[in-house]
C-alpha positions in Angstrom: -8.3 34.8 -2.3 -7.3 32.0 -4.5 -2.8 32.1 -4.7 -1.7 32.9 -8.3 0.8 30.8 -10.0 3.3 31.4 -12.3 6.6 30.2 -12.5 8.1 31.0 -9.5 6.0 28.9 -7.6 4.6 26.5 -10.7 6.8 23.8 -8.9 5.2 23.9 -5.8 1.6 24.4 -6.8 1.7 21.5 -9.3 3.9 19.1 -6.9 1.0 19.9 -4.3 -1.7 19.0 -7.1 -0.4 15.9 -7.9 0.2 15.1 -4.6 -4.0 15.5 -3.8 -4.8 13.4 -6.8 -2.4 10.5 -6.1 -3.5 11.0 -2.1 -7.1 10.6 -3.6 -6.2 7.9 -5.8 -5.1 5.9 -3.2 -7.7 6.4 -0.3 -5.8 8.8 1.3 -2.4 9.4 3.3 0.2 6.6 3.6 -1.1 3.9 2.1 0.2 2.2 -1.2 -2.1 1.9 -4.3 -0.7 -0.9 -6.2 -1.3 -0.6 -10.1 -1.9 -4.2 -10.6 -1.9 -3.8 -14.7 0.0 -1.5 -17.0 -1.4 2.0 -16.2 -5.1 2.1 -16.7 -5.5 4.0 -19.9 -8.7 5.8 -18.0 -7.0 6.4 -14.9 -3.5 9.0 -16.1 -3.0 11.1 -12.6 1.0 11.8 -13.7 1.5 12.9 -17.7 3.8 9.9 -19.2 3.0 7.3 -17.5 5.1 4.4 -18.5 3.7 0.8 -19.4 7.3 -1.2 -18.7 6.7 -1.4 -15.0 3.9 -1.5 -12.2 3.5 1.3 -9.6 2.5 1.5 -6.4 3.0 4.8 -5.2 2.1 6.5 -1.8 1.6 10.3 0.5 3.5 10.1 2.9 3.3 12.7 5.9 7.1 13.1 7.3 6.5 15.2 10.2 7.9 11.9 11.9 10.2 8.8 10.2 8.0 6.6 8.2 9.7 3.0 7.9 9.8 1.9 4.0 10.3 -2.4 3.4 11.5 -3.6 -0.2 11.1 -7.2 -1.2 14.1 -9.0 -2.8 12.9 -8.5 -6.6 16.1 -10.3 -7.8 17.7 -9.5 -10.8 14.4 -7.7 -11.7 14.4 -4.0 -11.6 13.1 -2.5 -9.0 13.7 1.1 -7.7 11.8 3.1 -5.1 11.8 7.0 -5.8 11.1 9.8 -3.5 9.7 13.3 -4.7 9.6 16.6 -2.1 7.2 18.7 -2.0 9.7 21.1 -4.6 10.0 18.2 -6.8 13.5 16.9 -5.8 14.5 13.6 -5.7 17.3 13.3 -3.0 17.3 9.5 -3.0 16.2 6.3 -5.0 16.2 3.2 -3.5 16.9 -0.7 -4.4 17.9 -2.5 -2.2 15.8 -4.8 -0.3 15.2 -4.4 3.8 13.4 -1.6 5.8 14.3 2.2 4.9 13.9 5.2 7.3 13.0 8.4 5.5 12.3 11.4 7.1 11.6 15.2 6.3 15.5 16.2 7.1 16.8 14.2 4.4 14.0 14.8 1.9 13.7 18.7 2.5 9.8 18.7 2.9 7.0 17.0 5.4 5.1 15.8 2.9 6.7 13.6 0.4 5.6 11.1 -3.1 7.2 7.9 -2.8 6.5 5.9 -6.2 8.0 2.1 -6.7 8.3 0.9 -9.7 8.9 -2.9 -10.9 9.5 -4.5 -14.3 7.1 -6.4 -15.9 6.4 -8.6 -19.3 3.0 -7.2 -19.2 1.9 -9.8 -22.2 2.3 -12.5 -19.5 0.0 -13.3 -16.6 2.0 -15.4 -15.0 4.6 -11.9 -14.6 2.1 -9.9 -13.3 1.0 -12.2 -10.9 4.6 -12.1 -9.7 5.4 -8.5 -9.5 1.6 -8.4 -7.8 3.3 -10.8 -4.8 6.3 -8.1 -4.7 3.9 -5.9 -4.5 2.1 -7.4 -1.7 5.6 -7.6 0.1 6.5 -3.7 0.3 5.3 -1.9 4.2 5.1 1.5 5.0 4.9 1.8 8.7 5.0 5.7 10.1 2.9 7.5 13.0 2.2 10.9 12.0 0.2 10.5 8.9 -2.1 13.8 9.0 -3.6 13.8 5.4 -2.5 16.5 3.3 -4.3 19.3 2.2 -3.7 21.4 -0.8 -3.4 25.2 -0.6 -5.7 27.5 -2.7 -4.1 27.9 -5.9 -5.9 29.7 -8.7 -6.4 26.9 -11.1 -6.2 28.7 -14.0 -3.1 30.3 -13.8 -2.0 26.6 -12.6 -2.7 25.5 -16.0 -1.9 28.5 -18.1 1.5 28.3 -16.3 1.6 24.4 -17.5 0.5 25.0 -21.2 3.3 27.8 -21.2 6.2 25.2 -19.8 4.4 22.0 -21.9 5.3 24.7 -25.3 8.8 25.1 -24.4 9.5 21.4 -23.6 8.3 20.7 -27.3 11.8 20.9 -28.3 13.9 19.4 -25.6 15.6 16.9 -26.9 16.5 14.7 -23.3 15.8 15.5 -19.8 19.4 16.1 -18.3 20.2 17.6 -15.1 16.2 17.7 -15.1 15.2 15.4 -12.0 17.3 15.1 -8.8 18.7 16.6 -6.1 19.0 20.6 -5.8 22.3 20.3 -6.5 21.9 18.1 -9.5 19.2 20.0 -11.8 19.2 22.8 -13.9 16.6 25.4 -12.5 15.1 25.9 -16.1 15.0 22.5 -16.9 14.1 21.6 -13.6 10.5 23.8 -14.1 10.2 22.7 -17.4 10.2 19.2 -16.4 8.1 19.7 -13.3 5.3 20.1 -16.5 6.8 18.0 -18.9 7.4 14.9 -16.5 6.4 15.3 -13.5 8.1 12.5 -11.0 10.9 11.4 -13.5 13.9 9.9 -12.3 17.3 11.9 -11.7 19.6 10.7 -14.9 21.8 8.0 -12.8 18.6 6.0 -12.8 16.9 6.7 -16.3 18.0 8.8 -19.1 14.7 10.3 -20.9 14.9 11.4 -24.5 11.6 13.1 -25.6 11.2 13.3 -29.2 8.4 15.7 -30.8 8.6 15.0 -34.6 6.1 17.6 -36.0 4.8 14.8 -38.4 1.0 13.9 -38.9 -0.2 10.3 -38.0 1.7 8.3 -40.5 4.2 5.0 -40.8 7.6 5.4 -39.2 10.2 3.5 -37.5 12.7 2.9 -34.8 15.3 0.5 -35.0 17.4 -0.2 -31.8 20.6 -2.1 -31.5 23.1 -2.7 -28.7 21.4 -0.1 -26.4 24.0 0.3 -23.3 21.6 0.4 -20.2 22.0 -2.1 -17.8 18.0 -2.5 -17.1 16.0 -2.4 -19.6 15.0 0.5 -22.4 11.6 1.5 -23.7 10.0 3.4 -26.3 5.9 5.2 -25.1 4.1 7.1 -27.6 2.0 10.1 -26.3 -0.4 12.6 -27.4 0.1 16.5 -27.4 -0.8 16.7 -23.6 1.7 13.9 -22.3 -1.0 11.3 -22.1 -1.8 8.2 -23.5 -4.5 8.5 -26.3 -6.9 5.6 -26.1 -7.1 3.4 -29.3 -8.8 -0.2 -30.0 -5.6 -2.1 -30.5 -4.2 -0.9 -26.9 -0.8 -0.4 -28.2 1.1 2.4 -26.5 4.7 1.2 -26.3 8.1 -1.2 -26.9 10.3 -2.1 -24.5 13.6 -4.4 -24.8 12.3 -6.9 -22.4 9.0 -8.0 -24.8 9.7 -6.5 -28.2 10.5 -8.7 -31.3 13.6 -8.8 -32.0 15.0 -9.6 -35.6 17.6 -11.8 -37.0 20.5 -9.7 -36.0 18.9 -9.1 -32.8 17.8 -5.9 -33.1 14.4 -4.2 -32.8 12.2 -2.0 -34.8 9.5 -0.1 -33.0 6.9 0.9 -35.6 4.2 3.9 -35.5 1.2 3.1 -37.5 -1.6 5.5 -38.0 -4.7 3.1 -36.9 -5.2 -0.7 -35.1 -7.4 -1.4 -38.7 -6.0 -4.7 -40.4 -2.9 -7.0 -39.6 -0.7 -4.9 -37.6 3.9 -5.8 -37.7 5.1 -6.8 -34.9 6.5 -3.6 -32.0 3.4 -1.6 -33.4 2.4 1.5 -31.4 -0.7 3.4 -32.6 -0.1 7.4 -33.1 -2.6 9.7 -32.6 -2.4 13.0 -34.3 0.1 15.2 -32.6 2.0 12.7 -31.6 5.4 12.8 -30.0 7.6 9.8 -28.3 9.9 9.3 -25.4 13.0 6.5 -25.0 13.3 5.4 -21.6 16.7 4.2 -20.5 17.1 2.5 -17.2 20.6 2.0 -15.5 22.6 3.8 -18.4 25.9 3.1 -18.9 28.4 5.9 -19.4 28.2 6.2 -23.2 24.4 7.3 -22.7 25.2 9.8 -20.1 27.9 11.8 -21.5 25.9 11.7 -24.7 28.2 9.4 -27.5 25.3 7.0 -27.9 22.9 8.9 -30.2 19.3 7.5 -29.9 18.3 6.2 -33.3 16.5 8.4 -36.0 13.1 8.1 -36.7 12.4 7.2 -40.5 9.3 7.1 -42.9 8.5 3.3 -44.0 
């Protein structure tokens, strides 16, 4: 008899689901699959993707250590994030050399490891280089018995989700909503197991989701002396966390590749369609449309919350 799920075991049951897919995705346990291009539009296995860095994420079976190697990406941003099987993240990891993880520290035998690298993905020549960091990371580990996901009845797996997806329509940031245990807020904590599954703990990224209840129209964003000490991004989604495919394959800003102005600044537009000449940091909305900031390595000010994000206005 198929397991119910509700939410006091949503956490588990979906961690386990999206630990199949991404197992499947990559041809099974322990071995990286390297997204070579911004994520595949056709291929979402995790809701909000982001298009600011590559991933290459892997399964990893921890029933013995499994031995982790990060290039030396630089001053590039690179981070290497660990998920347990009851969606904490006890560790994220920069810098470069071999890593030992093991079940003890990460609290489960099975475990999602997903690196993440910058890139300028208008440039070839960029994603040929974060393609050779790539190339460079090694996962050595003995025990890798592919995982195998318990019977969960699917529907209550995604009634459960729509439920949680309706009340993260009016979070306004994801706080004390990825981390350690000790870190998260158990409410948030399920909510964002739906909302944003495999985010980063705040330290790393601050996330500020934005649903504006507007129909497909103009708008804009205009950012100015962000304090992160990365890089910070703007994805637009539609009402299921996903991409929504359109011609012009615009789906997000970032501070690294948007146009700035004269006072250095830059406006992230929404625009309706990809039909005529579109402005420059143009991201197409579909129609229930909502918008997440990214900000990587934020600086105090974002954290205990006196930088306010900027408001969205009509053009």
């Amino acid at each position: 008899m198929p397991i119910h799920v509700d939410a006091d075991n949503f956490v588990r049951a979906e961690t386990h689901r999206m630990f199949r897919d991404n197992q499947d995705v990559a041809g099974g346990i322990g071995r990286f699959r390297h997204n070579r291009t911004p994520a595949r539009i056709e291929e979402q296995t995790v809701i909000r993707l982001n298009r600011d860095t590559l991933y290459s994420f892997a399964l990893l079976d921890l029933a013995e250590a499994v031995r982790l190697t990060l290039p030396d990406a630089g001053e590039r941003y690179l981070s290497a994030m660990i998920v347990n099987e009851d969606h904490y993240v006890n560790r994220v990891l920069h810098r470069p050399g071999e890593h030992v993880l093991t079940a003890q520290e990460f609290g489960s035998r099975y475990a999602f490891l997903a690196v993440r690298i910058l890139v300028d993905p208008t440039s070839t020549e960029d994603v040929a280089a974060v393609a050779r960091l790539q190339d460079a990371l090694r996962l050595v580990g003995d025990a890798q018995q592919p995982f195998v996901m318990p019977d969960y009845d699917t529907a209550a797996l995604d009634a459960t989700r729509d439920a949680l997806l309706a009340l993260a329509a009016g979070l306004r940031n994801f706080d004390r909503t990825f981390g350690t245990r000790a870190e998260v807020d158990p409410v948030r904590h399920l909510i964002g197991c739906a909302a944003g599954w495999g985010g980063l703990p705040t330290s790393e990224a601050a996330y500020i989701g934005v649903d504006p209840k507007l129909p497909a129209g103009q708008y804009q964003l205009v950012f100015a002396d962000v304090p992160v000490d990365a890089f910070w991004s703007v994805s637009v989604y539609n009402g299921k966390g996903f991409f929504e495919p359109n011609a012009a394959g615009l789906y997000s800003v970032n501070s690294v590749t948007g146009v700035r102005g004269a006072d250095g600044s830059v406006t992230v537009r929404f625009v309706p369609s990809a039909d005529g000449e579109l402005p420059p940091n143009a991201i197409i909305v579909p129609d229930g449309w909502n918008y997440l900031i990214r900000l990587y390595r934020p600086r105090p000010q974002i954290i205990d919350g006196s930088w306010a994000a900027p408001e969205l206005t009509a053009i």
